[in-house]
C-alpha positions as CSV (number, residue, x, y, z in Angstrom):
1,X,-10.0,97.4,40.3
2,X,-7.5,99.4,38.3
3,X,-7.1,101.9,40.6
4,X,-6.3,99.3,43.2
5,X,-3.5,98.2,40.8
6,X,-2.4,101.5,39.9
7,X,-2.0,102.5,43.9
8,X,0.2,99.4,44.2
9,X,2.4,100.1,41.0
10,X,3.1,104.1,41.9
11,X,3.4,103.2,45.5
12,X,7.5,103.2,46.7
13,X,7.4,100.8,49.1
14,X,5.3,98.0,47.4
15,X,7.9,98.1,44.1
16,X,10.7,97.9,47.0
17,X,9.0,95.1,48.4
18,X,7.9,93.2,44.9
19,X,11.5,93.7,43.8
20,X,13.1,91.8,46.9
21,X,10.6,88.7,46.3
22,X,12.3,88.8,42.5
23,X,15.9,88.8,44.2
24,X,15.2,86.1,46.8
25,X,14.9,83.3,44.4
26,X,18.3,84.9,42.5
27,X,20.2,84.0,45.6
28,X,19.3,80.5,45.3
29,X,20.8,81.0,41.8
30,X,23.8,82.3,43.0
31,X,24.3,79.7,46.0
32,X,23.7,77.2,43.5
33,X,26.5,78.9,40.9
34,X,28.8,78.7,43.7
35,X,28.5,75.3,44.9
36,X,30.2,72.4,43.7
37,X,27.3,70.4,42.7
38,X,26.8,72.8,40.0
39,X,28.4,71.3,37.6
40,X,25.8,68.0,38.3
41,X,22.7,69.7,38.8
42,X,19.8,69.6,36.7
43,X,17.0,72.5,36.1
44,X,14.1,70.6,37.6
45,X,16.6,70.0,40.7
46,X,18.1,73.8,40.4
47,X,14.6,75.4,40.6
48,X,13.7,77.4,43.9
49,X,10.8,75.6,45.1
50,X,12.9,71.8,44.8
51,X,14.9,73.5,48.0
52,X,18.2,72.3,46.5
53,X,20.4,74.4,48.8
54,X,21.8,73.4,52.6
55,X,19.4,74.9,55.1
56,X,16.8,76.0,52.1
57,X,17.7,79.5,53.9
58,X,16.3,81.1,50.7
59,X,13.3,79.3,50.8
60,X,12.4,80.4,54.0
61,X,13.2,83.5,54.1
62,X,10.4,83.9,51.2
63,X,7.7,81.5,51.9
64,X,7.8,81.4,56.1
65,X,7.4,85.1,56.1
66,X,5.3,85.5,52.8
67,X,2.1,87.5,54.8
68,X,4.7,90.0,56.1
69,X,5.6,91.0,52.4
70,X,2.4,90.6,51.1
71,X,1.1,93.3,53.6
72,X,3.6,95.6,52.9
73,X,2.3,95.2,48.6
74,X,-1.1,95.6,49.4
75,X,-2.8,93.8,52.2
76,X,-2.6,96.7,54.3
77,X,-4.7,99.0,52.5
78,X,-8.1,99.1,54.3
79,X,-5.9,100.6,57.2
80,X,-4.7,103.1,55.0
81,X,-8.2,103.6,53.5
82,X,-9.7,103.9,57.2
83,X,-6.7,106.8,58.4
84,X,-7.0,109.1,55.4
85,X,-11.0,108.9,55.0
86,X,-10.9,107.2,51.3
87,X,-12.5,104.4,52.8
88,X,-15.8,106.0,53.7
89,X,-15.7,107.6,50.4
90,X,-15.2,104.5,48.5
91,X,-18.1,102.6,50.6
92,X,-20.3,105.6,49.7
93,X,-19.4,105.0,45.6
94,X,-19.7,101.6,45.8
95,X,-21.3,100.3,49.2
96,X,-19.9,97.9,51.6
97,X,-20.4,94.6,49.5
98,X,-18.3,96.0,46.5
99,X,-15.2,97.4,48.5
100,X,-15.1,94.3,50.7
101,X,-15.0,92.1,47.3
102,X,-12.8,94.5,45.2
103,X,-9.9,94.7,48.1
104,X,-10.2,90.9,48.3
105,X,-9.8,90.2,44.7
106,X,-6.8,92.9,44.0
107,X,-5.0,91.2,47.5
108,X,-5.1,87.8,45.8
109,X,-4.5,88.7,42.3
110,X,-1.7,91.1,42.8
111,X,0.1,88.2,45.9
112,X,-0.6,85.7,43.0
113,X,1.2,87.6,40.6
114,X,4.1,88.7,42.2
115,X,5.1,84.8,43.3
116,X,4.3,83.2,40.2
117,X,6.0,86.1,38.1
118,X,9.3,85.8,40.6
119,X,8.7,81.6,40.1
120,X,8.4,82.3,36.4
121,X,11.8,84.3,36.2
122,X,13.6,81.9,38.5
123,X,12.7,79.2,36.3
124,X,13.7,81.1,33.2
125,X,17.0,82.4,34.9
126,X,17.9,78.7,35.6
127,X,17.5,77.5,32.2
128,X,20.6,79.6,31.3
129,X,22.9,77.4,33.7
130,X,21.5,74.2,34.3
131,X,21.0,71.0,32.4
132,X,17.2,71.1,30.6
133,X,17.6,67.0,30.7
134,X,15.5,65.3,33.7
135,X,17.6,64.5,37.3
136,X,20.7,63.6,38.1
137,X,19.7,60.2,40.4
138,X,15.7,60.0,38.5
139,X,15.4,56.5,38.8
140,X,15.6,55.1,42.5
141,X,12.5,56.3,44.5
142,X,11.5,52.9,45.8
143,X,10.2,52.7,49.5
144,X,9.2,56.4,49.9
145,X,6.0,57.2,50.9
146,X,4.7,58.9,48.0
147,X,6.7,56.9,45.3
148,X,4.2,56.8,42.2
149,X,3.3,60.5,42.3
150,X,7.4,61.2,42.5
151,X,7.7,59.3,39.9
152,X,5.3,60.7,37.8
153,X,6.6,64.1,38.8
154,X,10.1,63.1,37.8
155,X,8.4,61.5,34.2
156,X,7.3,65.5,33.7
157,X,9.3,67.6,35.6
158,X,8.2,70.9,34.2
159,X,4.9,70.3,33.9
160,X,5.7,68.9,38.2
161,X,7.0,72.2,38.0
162,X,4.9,74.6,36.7
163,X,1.9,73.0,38.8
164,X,3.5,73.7,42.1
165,X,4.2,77.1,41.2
166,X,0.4,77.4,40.4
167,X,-0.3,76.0,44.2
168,X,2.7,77.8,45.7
169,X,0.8,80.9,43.8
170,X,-2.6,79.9,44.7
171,X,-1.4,80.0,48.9
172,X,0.0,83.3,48.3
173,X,-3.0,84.9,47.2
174,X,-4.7,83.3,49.6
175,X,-2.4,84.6,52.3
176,X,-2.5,87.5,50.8
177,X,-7.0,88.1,50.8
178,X,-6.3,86.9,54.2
179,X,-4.1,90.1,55.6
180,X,-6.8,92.3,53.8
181,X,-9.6,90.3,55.9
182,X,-7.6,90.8,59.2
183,X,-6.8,94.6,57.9
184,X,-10.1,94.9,57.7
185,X,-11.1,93.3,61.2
186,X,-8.9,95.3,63.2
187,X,-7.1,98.4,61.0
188,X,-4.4,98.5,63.1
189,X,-0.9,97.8,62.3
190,X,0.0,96.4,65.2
191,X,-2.3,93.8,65.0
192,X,-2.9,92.8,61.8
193,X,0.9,92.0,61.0
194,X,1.2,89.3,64.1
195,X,-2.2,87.8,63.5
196,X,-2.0,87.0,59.9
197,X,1.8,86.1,60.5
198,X,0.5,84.4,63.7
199,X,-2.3,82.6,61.2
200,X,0.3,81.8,58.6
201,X,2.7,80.5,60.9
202,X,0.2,77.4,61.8
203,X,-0.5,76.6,58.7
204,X,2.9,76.3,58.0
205,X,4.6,74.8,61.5
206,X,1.7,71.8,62.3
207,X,2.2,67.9,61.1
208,X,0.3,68.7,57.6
209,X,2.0,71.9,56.6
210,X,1.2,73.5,53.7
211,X,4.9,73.9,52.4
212,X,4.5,70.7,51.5
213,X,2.5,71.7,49.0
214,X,5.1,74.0,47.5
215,X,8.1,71.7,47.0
216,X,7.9,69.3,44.0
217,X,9.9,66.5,43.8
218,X,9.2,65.3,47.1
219,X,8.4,62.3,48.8
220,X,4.4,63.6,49.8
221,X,2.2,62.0,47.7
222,X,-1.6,62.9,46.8
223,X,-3.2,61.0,50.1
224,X,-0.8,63.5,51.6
225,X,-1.2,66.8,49.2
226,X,-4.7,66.6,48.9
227,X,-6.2,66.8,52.5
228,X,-3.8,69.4,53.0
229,X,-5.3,71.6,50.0
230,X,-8.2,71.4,51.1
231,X,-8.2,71.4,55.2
232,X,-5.9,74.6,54.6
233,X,-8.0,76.3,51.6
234,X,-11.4,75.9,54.3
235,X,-9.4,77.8,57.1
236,X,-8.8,80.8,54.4
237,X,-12.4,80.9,53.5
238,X,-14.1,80.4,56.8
239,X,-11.7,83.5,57.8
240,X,-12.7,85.2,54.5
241,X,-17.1,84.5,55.1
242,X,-16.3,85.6,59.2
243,X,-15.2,88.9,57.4
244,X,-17.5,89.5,55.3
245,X,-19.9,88.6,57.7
246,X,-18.6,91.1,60.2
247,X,-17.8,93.8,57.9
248,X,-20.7,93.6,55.3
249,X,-23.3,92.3,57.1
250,X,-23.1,93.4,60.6
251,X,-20.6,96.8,60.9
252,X,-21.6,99.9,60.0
253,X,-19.0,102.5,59.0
């Protein structure tokens, strides 16, 4: 596992890639700066995932094409492994369970990571400029559909907060495992990128999308939330046992 981490540290590319997830969330800050509801805006309401910003442009230009950055960190790797040869040689070490389990686990830890550290300094960033003191319109949520989870989000905003940057987090490591698993079902470039993007793109685009587990203070409440994190967490691990399946259990090298 350390090496894993180490080859995603020294690697160019993947501190390009982890720096530009840090920046995206700045922009909101900036866009936020230069707006004239600065001056009224609170930090729950400033934070990235609350989508505060006309068009939430920031928001997807992270979160809709997550997988694609993801890849590019580390996702990709079995391909790499497969061109140079290290992949044989790591199967021989530590056999096919092990290397299937140990890409896997570095995917998700490493996608975790990144979002919830970029989340992390988003929030912190924000706490510079904006109000620490609740919402600027807290108290008029009747009629929405979710209106006693809002509220209770808008009772603890930062705990609201930090627990959707723990699912928001959670996804992206899960997005994450899952471009290692396609990596590892077809290590090919070409394919891989469009097919998890492809895979991402309909948990994201259908009736029940998962960004609506990403953006707190909304009006989604846990009948809502709920069957979403769990219908979409199943699709991720049936895709994760199909691999293992394929490339454990049934492929030879």
């Amino acid at each position: 596992m350390k090496s894993q981490f180490s080859r995603v540290l020294s690697n160019k590319l993947s501190r390009i890639v982890i720096l530009v997830i840090m920046l995206i969330p700045f922009m909101e800050i900036i866009q936020l700066l230069s707006a004239d509801i600065y001056e009224d805006s609170y930090l729950a309401e400033a934070f990235f995932l609350s989508a505060s910003t006309i068009g939430h442009v920031t928001q997807i230009i992270l979160l809709w094409f997550l997988p694609l950055y993801l890849l590019v960190i580390c996702s990709d790797d079995p391909i790499q492994d497969k061109k140079t040869g290290v992949r044989d040689i790591w199967i021989s070490k530590l056999g096919k369970r092990k290397y299937f389990f140990v890409k896997l686990k570095t995917s998700f830890i490493v996608s975790f990571s990144v979002i919830f550290l970029a989340l992390t300094i988003n929030f912190s960033i924000n706490s510079l400029f904006f109000d620490m003191a609740g919402f600027s319109s807290a108290n008029n949520y009747d009629g929405v559909s979710g209106e006693a989870f809002l509220k209770k989000q808008v009772e603890s905003p930062y705990l609201s907060i930090f627990l959707f940057s723990l699912a928001t987090s959670f996804f992206a490591g899960l997005i994450g495992a899952a471009g290692t698993c396609f990596s590892m079902l077809t290590y090919d470039k070409k394919i891989t990128y469009p097919v998890t993007f492809a895979f991402w793109y309909i948990l994201i685009s259908n009736e029940g999308t998962v960004m609506y587990l990403f953006q707190p203070f909304a009006e989604y409440g846990l009948e809502t939330l709920v069957p979403i994190f769990i219908t979409s967490t199943l699709a991720f691990l049936v895709l994760y046992i199909l691999t293992y399946l394929h490339e454990v259990k049934i492929n030879e090298i």
